[in-house]
C-alpha positions in Angstrom: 0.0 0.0 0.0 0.8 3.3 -0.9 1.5 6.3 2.1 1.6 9.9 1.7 2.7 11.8 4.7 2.6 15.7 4.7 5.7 17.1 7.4 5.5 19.8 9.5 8.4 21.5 10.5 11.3 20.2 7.9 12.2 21.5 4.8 11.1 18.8 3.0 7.4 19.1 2.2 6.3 15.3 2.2 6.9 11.7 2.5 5.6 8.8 0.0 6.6 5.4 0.3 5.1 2.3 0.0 4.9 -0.5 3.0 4.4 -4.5 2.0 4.2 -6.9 4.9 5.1 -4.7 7.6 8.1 -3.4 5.8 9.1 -0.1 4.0 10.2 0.6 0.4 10.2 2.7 -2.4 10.8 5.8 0.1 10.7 9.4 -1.8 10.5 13.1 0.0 9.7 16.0 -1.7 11.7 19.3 -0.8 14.8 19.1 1.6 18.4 18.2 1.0 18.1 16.0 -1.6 21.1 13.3 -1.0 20.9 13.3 2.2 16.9 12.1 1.9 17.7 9.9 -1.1 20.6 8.3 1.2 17.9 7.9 4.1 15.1 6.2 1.9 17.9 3.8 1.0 19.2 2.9 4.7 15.7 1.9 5.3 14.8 0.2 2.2 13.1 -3.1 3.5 12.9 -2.4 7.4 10.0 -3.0 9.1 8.4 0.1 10.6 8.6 -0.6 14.2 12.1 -0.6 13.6 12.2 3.0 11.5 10.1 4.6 14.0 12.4 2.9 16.9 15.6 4.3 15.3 14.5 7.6 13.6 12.2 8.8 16.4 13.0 11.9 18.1 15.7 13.0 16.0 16.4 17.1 15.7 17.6 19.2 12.8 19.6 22.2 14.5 17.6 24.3 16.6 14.1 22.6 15.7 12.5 19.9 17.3 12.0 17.9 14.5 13.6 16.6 11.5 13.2 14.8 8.3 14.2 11.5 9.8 11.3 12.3 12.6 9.1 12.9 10.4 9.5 9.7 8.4 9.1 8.0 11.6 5.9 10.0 12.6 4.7 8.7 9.2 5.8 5.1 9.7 3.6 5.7 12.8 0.5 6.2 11.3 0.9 3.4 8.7 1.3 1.1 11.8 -2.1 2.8 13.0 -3.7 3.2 10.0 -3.0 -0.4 9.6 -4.6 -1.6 13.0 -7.9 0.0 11.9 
């Protein structure tokens, strides 16, 4: 199934990706510092999402208090609740 995930607070403006049994692929953000996110969607290419929101969760870009890594776990979140319903 596909995910969209609008941020809040990050450069970046969005998060797709899509999640098949459990797990994450196909991770693509729109806006923010291009490699860097393009390097991130790899590194968690095929991880389940317990395990991107255990390791990503919480992270802070500079003097916010959130950042794109956050924010991909916020929206691995709500795939995990989205998929409970």
């Amino acid at each position: 199934m596909r995910y969209t995930y609008k941020t809040s607070g990050t450069c970046s403006r969005s998060i797709e990706f899509d999640v098949e049994d459990g797990k994450v692929f196909n991770v693509k953000f729109a806006g923010g510092c291009d490699g860097n996110l393009k390097g991130m969607g790899k590194l968690v290419e095929g991880m389940k999402l317990e395990d991107v929101v255990e390791r990503l969760n919480g992270i802070k870009c500079g003097f916010k208090s959130t950042s794109c890594p956050d924010q991909l776990a916020k929206a691995c979140e709500n795939a995990l609740k989205s998929k409970e319903n």
